[in-house]
N, C-alpha and C positions, 0 to 999 in steps of 0.2 A: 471673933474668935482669934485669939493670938497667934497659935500655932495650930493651923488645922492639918495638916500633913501629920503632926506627931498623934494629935488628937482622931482621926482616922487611922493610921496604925494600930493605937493602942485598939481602940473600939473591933475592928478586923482580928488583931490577936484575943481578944476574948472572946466575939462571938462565931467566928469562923476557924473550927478545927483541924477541918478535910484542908491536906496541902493543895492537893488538886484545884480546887475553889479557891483556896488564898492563891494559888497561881494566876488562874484566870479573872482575879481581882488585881494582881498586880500587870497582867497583858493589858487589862482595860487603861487601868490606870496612866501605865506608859502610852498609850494610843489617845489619850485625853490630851496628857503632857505637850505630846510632840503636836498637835492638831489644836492648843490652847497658843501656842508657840507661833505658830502658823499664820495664826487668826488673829494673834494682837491681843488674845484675851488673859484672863488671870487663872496664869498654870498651876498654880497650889488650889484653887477653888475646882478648877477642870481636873486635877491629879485627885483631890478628894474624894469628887462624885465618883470619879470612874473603882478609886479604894474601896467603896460601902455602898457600892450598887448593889451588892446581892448581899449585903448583911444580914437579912433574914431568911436565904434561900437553907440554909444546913437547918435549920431546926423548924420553920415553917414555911414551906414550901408551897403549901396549898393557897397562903394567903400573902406568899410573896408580892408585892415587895412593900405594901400595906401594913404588917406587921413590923418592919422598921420605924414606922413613924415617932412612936414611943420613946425606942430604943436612942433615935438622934437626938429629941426632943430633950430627953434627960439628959443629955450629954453636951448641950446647949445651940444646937444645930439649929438657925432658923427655920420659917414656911419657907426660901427662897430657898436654900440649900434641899431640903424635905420635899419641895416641889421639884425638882432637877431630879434626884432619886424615883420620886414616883413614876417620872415623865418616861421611862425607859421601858417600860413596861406597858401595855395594852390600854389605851383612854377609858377604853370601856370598862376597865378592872380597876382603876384608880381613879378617874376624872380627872387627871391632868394632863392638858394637851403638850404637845413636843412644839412650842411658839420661842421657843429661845434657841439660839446656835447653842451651848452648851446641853440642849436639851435634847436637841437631835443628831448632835455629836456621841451622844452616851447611847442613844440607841445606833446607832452605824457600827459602833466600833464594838459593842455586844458579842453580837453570834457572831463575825468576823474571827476577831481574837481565836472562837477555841480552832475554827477553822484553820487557822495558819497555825497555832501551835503545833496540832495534829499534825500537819503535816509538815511541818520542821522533825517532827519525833521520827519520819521515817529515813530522812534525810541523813547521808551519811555526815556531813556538816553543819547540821541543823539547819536554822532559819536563815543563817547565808548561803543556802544552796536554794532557796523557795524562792520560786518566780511564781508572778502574777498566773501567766499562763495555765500553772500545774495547780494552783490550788482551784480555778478555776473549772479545770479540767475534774480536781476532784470533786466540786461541788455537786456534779451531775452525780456520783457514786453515793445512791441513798446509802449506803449502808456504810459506807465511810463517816466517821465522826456524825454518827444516827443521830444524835439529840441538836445536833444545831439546826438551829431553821434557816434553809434556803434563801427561803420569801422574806423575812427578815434582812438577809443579806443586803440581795437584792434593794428592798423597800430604804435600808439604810442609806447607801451609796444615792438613791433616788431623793431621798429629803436633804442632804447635806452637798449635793446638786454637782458631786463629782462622778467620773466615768469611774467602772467599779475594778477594773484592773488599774487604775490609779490609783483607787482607795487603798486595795490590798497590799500594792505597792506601799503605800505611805505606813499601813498597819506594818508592814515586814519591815521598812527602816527604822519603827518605832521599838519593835520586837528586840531584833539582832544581838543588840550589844546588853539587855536587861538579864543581868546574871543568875536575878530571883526564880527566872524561868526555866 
């Protein structure tokens, strides 16, 4: 695919409406970037997955993220891209396992993202006033940013084999300066 960054936009601008969700598609996305960056890998392939991870969460939710497959397939998106997509999601809901650094990159940096956005939101400076520590601190607060899963978090930082107040740390210097946020 020539230009898949432009290709992922476009796809993002037609099937995802809610800004909120195109937000937390582009947190992912910069958290791919900078962690593609990182790693020596390919940051347009890594910035993609992390754009059209939840491509199908606004209109079908119940068979997220399953119901993308279609959708990338038309649009000429390999199995190897399609599989990366699937992989962020539960094996047992897709049967694709997380066996690639991009794959379990995309699940780490998931439920993280809306975790640190939230709490940049409270922040009189936003996300350059968030330290590891505080969101950390908020993770204990179920009722803080209710829909992000913990264990997830947690489970993320655990497969991509870093300490998870580094993670967050890395998530927030990927965050900071992304203006779309």
């Amino acid at each position: 695919m020539d230009n898949i960054i432009e290709k992922s936009n476009e796809l993002l601008n037609k099937y995802i409406q809610n800004i909120n969700l195109r937000k937390h598609c582009y947190a992912v996305e910069s958290c791919m970037r900078f962690y593609a960056k990182k790693n020596g890998e390919n940051e347009d392939l890594w910035s993609a997955a992390g754009l059209l991870h939840d491509l199908d969460w606004e209109m079908y939710p119940d068979t997220h993220p399953n119901t993308a497959v279609p959708i990338l397939k038309e649009a000429g998106f390999d199995d190897f891209f399609i599989n990366i997509i699937l992989s962020h999601a539960y094996p047992e809901r897709t049967n694709v396992s997380r066996d690639s650094l991009v794959k379990k990159y995309l699940f780490a940096c998931d439920e993280i993202t809306g975790l640190v956005v939230a709490y940049g939101l409270m922040k009189p400076g936003g996300l350059i006033d968030v330290e590891p520590r505080g969101v950390i601190k908020k993770m204990k607060d179920k009722a803080f940013a209710r829909t992000v899963n913990r264990d997830d978090i947690k489970k993320g930082a655990v497969e991509i084999g870093i300490d998870l107040s580094v993670h967050i740390q890395n998530v927030i210097d990927a965050l900071k300066n992304d203006t779309r946020l």
